[in-house]
C-alpha positions in Angstrom: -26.3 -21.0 -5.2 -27.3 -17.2 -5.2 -24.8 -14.8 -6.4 -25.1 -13.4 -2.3 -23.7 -17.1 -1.2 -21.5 -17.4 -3.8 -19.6 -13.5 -3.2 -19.4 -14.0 0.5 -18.1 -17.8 -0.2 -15.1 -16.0 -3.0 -14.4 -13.6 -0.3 -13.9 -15.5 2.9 -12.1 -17.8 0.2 -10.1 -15.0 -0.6 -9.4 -14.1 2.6 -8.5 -17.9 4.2 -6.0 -17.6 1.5 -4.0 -14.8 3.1 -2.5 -17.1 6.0 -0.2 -18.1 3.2 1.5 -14.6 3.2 2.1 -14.6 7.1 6.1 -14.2 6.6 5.2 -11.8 4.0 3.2 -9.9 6.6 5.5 -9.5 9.1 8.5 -8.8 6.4 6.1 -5.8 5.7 5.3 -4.8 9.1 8.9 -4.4 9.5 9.5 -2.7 7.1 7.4 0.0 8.1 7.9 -0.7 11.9 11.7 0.3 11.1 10.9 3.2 8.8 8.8 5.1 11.6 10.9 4.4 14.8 14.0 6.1 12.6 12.0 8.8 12.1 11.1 8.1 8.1 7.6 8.4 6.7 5.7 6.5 5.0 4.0 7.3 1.6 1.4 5.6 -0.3 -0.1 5.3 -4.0 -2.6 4.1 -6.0 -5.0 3.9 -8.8 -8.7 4.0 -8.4 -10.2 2.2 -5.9 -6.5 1.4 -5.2 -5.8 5.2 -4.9 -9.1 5.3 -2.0 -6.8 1.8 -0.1 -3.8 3.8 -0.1 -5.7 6.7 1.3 -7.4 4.9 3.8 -3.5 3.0 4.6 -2.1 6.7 5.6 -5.0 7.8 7.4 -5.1 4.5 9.5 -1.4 5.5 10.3 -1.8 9.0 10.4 -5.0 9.7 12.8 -5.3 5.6 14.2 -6.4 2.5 13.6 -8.3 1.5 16.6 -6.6 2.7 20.0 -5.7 6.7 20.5 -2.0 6.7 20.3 0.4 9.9 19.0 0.0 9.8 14.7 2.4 7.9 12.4 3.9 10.0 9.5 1.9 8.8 6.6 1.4 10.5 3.6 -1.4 9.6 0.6 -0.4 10.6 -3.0 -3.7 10.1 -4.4 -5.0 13.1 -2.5 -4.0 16.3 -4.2 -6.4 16.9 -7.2 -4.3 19.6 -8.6 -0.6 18.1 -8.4 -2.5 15.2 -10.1 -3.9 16.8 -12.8 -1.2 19.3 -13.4 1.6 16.8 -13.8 -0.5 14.4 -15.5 -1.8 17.3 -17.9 1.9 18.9 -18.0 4.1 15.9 -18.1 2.0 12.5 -18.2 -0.1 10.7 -15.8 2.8 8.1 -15.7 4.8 10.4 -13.3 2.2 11.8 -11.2 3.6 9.3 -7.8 7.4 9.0 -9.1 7.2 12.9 -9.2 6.1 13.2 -5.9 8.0 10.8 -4.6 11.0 12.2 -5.9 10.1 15.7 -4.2 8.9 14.7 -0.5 10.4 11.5 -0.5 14.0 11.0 1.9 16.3 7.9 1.9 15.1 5.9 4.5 11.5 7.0 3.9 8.9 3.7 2.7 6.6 3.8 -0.4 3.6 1.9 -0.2 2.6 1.1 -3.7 -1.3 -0.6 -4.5 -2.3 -2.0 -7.7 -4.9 -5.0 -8.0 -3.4 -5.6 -11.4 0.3 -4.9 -10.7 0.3 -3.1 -14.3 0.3 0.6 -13.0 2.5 2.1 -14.8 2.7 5.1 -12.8 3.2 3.1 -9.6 6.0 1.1 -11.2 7.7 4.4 -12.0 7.1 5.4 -8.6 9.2 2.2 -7.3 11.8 3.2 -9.7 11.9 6.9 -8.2 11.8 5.2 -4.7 15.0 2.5 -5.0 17.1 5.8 -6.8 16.7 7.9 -3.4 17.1 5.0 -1.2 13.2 4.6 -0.1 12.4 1.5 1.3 9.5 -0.3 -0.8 6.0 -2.7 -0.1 3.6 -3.3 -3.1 0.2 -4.7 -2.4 -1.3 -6.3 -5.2 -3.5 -9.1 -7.2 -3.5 -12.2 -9.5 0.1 -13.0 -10.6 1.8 -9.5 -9.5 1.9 -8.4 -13.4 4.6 -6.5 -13.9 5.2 -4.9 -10.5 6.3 -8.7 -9.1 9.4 -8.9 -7.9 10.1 -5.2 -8.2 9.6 -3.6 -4.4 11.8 -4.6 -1.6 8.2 -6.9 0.0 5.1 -7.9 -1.8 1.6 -9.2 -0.7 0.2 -10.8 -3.5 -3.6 -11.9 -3.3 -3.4 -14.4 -6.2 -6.8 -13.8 -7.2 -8.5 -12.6 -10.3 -11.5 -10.6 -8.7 -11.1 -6.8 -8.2 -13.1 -6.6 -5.8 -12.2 -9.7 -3.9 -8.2 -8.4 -4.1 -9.1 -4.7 -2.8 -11.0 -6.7 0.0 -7.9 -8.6 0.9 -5.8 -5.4 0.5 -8.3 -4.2 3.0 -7.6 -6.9 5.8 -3.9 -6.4 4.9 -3.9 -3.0 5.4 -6.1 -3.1 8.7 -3.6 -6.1 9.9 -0.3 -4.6 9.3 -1.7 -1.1 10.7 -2.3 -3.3 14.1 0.7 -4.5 14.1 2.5 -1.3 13.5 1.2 0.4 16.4 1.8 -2.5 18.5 5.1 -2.4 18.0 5.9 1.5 18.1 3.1 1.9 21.6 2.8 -1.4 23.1 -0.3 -2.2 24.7 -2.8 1.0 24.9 
């Protein structure tokens, strides 16, 4: 087989496998369902291509997904090059989410953490920042979790070893639990 056949067959692989976190899912999509109707936000973070997911999460919320409906309080933490740098130059780069987190973030607000790995250590201290001020908390991530598993309040795991095929997974996640989100909170548009 070509490496064309063989990508699209690891990816549709990838993604068949995700019917296996259907009560995952909707644990999620409550999650976020009850952050939003109580008037909480929602915040997200990542590292690279991770960092562009969690971007693309918040803006799905924030402007829409795929209907026009009223925006969703979503916030991306990847987005502010100077925060970034400054705290990573003036502190470390491990703070640079649990620092904003702990700044803009309210009890009863959700943090969306990304990681592909689940080794970020700046995500991880971002949970930590999150369960102190009462934040609700999803992780999206790949292979076995890493160290991240079992440390936000849901987790979508794509049990995968493939970057790309995990931030392709994260994609469909995102895209499904967005859907589902603004079905709940409008109804049928």
């Amino acid at each position: 087989m070509s490496r064309f056949s063989n990508t699209i067959d690891a990816s549709v692989s990838t993604i068949e496998s995700l019917r296996g976190l259907e009560t995952q899912f909707d644990s999620a999509s409550v999650l976020l369902i009850e952050t939003l109707q109580a008037g909480g936000k929602v915040m997200a973070c990542g590292n690279g291509g991770s960092a562009a997911d969690s971007a693309h999460f918040m803006t799905e919320l924030l402007c829409r997904l795929d209907v026009e409906r009223p925006p969703l309080a979503g916030i991306a933490l990847t987005n502010d090059g100077s925060f970034l740098t400054a705290v990573g130059n003036d502190y470390s780069f491990d703070e640079i989410f649990a620092r904003q987190v702990s700044g803009l973030g309210r009890r009863g607000d959700a943090l969306v953490g990304l990681s592909t790995s689940g080794n970020s250590t700046n995500v991880l201290r971002a949970f930590e920042v999150a369960k102190q001020g009462g934040l609700k908390t999803l992780a999206l991530l790949g292979r076995d979790g890493g160290s991240l598993a079992g440390v936000a309040d849901v987790e979508l795991i794509v049990p995968v070893e493939s970057t790309a095929r995990i931030q392709e997974a994260h994609q469909v996640l995102i895209h499904l639990i967005c859907a589902e989100v603004q079905g709940v909170i409008f109804g049928p548009l």
